[in-house]
ZATOR-156086 format. One record per residue: residue number from 1; residue in three letters; x, y, z negated of N, C-alpha, C, O in turn. Coordinates in steps of 0.05 Angstrom, whole numbers. Example, Ala and Ser with C-alpha at 12.3 -4.5 7.8 and 13.67 -1.06 7.14 Angstrom:
2
pos, code, n_X, n_Y, n_Z, ca_X, ca_Y, ca_Z, c_X, c_Y, c_Z, o_X, o_Y, o_Z
1, ALA, 264, -114, -156, 246, -90, -156, 264, -66, -156, 285, -66, -169
2, SER, 257, -45, -142, 273, -21, -143, 258, 1, -157, 268, 23, -161
# end
This chain:
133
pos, code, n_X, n_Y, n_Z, ca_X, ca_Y, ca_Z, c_X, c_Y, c_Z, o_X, o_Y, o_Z
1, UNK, -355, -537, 629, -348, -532, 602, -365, -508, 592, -370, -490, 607
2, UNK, -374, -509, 566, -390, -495, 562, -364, -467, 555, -340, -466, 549
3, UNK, -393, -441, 558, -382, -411, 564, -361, -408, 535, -336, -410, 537
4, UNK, -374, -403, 509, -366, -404, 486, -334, -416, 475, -316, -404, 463
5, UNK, -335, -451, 489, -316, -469, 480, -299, -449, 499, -287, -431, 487
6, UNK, -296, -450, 537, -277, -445, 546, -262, -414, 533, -238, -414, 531
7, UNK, -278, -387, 526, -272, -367, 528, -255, -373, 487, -235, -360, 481
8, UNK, -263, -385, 472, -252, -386, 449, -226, -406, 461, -205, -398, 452
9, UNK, -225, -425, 477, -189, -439, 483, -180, -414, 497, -160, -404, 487
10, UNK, -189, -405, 515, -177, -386, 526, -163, -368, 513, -140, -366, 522
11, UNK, -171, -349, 489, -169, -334, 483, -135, -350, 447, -117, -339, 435
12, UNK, -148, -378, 448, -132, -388, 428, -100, -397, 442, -79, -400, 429
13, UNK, -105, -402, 470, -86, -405, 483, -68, -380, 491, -45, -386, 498
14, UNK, -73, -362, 492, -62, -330, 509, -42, -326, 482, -21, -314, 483
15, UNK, -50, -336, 460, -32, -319, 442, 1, -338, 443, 19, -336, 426
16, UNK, 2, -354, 464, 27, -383, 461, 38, -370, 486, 62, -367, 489
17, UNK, 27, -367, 497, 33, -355, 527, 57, -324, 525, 64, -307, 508
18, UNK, 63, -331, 553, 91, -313, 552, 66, -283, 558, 45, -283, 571
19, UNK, 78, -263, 547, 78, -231, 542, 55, -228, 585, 33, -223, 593
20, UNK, 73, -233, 591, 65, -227, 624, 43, -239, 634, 31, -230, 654
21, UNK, 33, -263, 620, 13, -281, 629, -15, -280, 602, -32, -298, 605
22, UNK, -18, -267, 583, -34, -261, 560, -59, -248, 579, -80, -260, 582
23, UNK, -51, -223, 591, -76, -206, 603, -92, -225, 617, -116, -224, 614
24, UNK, -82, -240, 631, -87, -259, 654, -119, -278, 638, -142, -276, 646
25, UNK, -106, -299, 609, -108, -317, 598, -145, -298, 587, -167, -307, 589
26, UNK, -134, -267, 573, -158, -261, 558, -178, -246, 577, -199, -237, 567
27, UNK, -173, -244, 608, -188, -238, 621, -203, -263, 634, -226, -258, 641
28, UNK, -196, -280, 637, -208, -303, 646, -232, -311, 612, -256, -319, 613
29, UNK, -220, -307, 590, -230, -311, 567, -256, -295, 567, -278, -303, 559
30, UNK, -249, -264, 578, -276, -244, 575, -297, -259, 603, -322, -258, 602
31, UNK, -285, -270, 622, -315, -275, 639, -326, -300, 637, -348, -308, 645
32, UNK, -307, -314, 623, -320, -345, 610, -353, -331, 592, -376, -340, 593
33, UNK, -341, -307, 578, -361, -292, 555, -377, -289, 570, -397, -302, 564
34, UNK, -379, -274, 592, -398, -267, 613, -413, -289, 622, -438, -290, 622
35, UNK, -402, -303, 629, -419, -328, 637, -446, -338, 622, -466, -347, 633
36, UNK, -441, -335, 592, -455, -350, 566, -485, -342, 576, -488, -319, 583
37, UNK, -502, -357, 577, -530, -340, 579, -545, -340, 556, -569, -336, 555
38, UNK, -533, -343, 541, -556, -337, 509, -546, -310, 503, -522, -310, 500
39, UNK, -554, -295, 501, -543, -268, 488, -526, -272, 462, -502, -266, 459
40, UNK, -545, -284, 446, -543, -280, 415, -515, -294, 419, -498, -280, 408
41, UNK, -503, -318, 433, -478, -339, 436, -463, -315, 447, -442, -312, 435
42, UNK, -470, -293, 470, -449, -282, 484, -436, -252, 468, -414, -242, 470
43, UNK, -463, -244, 452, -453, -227, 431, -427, -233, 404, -407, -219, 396
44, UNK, -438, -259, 395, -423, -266, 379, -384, -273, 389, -362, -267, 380
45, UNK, -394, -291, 414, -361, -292, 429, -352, -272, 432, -327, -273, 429
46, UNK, -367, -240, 441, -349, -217, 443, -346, -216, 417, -323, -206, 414
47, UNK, -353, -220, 400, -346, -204, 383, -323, -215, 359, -310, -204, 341
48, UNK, -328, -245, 371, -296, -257, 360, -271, -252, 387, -249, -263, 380
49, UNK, -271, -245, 402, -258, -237, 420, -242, -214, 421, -218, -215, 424
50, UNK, -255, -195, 418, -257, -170, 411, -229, -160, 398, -218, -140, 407
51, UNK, -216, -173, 378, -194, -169, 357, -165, -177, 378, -143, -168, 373
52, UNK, -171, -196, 401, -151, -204, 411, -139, -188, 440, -116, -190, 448
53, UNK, -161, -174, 451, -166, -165, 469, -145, -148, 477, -147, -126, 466
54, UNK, -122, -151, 495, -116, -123, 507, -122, -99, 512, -137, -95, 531
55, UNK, -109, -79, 497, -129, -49, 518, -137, -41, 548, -149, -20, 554
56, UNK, -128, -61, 566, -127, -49, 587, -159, -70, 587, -177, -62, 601
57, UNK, -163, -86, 576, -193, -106, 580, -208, -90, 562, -223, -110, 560
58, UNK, -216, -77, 550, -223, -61, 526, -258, -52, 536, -280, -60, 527
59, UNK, -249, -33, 557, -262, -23, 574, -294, -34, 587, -317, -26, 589
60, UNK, -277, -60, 593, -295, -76, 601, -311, -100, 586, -333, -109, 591
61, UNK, -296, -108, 569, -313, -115, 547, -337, -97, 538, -360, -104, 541
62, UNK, -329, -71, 524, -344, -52, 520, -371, -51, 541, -393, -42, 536
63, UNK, -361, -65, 570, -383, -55, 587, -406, -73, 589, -429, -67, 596
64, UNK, -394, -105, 580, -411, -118, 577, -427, -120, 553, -450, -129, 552
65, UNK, -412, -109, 529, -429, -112, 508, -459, -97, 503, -480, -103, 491
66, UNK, -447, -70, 520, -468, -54, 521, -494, -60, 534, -516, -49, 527
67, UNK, -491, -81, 557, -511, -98, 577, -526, -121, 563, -544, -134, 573
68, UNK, -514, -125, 533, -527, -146, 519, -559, -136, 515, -560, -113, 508
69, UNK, -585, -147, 519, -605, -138, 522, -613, -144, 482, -615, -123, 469
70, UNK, -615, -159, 473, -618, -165, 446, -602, -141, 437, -580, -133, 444
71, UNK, -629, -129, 410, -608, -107, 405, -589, -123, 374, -568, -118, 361
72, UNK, -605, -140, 373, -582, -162, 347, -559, -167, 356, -537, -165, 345
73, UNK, -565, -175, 376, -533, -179, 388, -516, -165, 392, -494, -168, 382
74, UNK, -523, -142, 413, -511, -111, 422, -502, -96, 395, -482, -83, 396
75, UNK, -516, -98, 371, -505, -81, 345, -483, -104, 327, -468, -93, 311
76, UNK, -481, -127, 329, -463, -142, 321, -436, -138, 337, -414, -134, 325
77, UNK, -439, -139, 374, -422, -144, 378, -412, -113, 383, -388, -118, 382
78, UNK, -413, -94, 387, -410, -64, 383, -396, -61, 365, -373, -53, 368
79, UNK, -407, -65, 337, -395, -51, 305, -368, -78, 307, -357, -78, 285
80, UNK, -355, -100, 324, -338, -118, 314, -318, -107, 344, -294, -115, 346
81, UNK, -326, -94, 359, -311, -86, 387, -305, -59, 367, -282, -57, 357
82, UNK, -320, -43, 363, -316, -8, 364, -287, -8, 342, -273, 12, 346
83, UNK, -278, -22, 324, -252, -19, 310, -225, -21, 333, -204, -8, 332
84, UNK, -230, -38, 348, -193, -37, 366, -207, -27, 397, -208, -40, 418
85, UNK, -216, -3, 392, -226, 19, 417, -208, 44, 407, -200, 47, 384
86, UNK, -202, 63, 433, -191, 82, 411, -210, 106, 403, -233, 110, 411
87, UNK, -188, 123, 379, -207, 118, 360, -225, 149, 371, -241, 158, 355
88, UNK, -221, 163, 395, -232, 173, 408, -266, 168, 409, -284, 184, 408
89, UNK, -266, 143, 410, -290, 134, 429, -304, 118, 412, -323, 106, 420
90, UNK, -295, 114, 381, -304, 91, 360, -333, 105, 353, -353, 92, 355
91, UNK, -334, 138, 343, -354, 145, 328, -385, 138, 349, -406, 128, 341
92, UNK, -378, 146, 380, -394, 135, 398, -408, 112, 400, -432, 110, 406
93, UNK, -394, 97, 394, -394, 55, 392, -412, 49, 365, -427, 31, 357
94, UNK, -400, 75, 355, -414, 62, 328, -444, 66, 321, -459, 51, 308
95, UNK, -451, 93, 335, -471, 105, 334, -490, 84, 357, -514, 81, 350
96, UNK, -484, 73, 378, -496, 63, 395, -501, 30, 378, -518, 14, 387
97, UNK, -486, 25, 358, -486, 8, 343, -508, 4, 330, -524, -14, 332
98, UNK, -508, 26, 312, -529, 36, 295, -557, 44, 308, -576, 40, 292
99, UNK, -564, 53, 331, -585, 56, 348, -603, 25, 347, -626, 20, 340
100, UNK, -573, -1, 359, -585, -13, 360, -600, -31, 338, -621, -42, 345
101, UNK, -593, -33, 320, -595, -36, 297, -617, -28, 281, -628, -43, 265
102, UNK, -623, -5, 286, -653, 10, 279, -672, -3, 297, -689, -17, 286
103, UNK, -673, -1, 317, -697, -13, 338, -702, -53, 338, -718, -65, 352
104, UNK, -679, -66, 314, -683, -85, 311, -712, -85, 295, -715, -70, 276
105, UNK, -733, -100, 303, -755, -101, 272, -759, -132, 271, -759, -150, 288
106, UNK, -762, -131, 253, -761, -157, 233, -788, -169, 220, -804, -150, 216
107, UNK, -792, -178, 217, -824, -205, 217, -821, -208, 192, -799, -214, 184
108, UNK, -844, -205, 172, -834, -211, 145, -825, -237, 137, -810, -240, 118
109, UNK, -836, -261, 155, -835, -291, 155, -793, -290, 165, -781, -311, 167
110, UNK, -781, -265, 170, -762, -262, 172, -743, -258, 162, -720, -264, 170
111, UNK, -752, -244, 139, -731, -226, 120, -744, -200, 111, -750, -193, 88
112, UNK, -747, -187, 134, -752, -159, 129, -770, -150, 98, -790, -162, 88
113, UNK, -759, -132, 89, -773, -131, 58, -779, -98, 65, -783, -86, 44
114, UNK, -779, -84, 84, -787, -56, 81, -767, -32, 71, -770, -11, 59
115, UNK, -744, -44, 83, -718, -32, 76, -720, -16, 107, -727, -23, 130
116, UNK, -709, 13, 96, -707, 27, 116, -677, 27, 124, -659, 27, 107
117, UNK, -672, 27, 148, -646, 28, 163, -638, 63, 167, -617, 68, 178
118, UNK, -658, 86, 156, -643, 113, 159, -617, 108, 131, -598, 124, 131
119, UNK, -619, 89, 112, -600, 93, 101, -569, 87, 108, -549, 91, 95
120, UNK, -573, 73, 134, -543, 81, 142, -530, 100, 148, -539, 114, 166
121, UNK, -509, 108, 136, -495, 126, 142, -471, 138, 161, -449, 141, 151
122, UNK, -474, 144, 185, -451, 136, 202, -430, 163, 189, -411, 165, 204
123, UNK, -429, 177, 174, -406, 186, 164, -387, 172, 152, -363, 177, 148
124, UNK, -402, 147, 146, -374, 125, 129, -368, 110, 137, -363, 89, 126
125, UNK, -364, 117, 172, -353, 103, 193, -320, 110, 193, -308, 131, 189
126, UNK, -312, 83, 200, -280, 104, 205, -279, 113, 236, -291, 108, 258
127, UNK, -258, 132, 226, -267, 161, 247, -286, 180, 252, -284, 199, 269
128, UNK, -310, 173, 232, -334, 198, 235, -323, 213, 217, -309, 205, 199
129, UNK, -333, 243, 223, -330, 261, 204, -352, 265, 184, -374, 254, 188
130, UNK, -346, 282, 157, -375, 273, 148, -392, 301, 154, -383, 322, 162
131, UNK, -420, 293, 148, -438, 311, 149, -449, 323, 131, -444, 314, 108
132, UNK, -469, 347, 135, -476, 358, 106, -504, 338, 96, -518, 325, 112
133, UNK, -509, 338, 72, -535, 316, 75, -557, 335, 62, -580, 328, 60
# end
């Protein structure tokens, strides 16, 4: 079965499931994710994943997302993980978000129009503090 289909039943199934057997259901869901070998497919599943996730799996999600080699993927699935992290560790996530995100470059046959990415602002992150500009 493909990585995507099983880790989305997985993860659609855990929520029917009794309290005791959920962790079980969305950890089997996070290495189905693991499995995926397209990036761009395994970023996107974390990052619909992500919202359902137990904290005690949190961790480890986080660990794979960070291993995503595409930084399109790694800054999608980061900025959709870094909200149900605590909120300790969000401004971090976000910033590593945003890193990746800058080092994306873009092909004009792409999109890219010469928009600079310093205009993001990670002060208007939730949980950053702001800065002086």
């Amino acid at each position: 079965m493909d990585g995507r289909i099983r880790a989305r039943t997985l993860s659609q199934l855990a929520l029917y499931l009794p309290e005791v057997e959920q962790t079980a259901a969305y950890q089997a869901a996070l290495e189905a994710t693991c499995a995926i070998a397209n990036e761009g497919d395994r970023a996107k599943t974390l990052g619909q994943l992500a919202p359902h996730l137990p904290v005690e799996l949190l961790p480890s999600a986080l660990e794979v997302t960070r291993a995503i080699a595409d930084g399109r993927g790694r800054a999608r699935a980061l900025g959709q993980l870094a909200p149900h992290l605590p909120e300790v560790e969000q401004p971090t996530v976000y910033q590593a978000a945003l890193e990746a995100a800058c080092a994306i470059t873009l092909e004009p046959s792409k999109g890219a129009t010469g928009t600079s990415w310093s205009a993001c602002r990670p002060s208007r992150w939730p949980g950053s503090r702001p800065t002086a500009s």
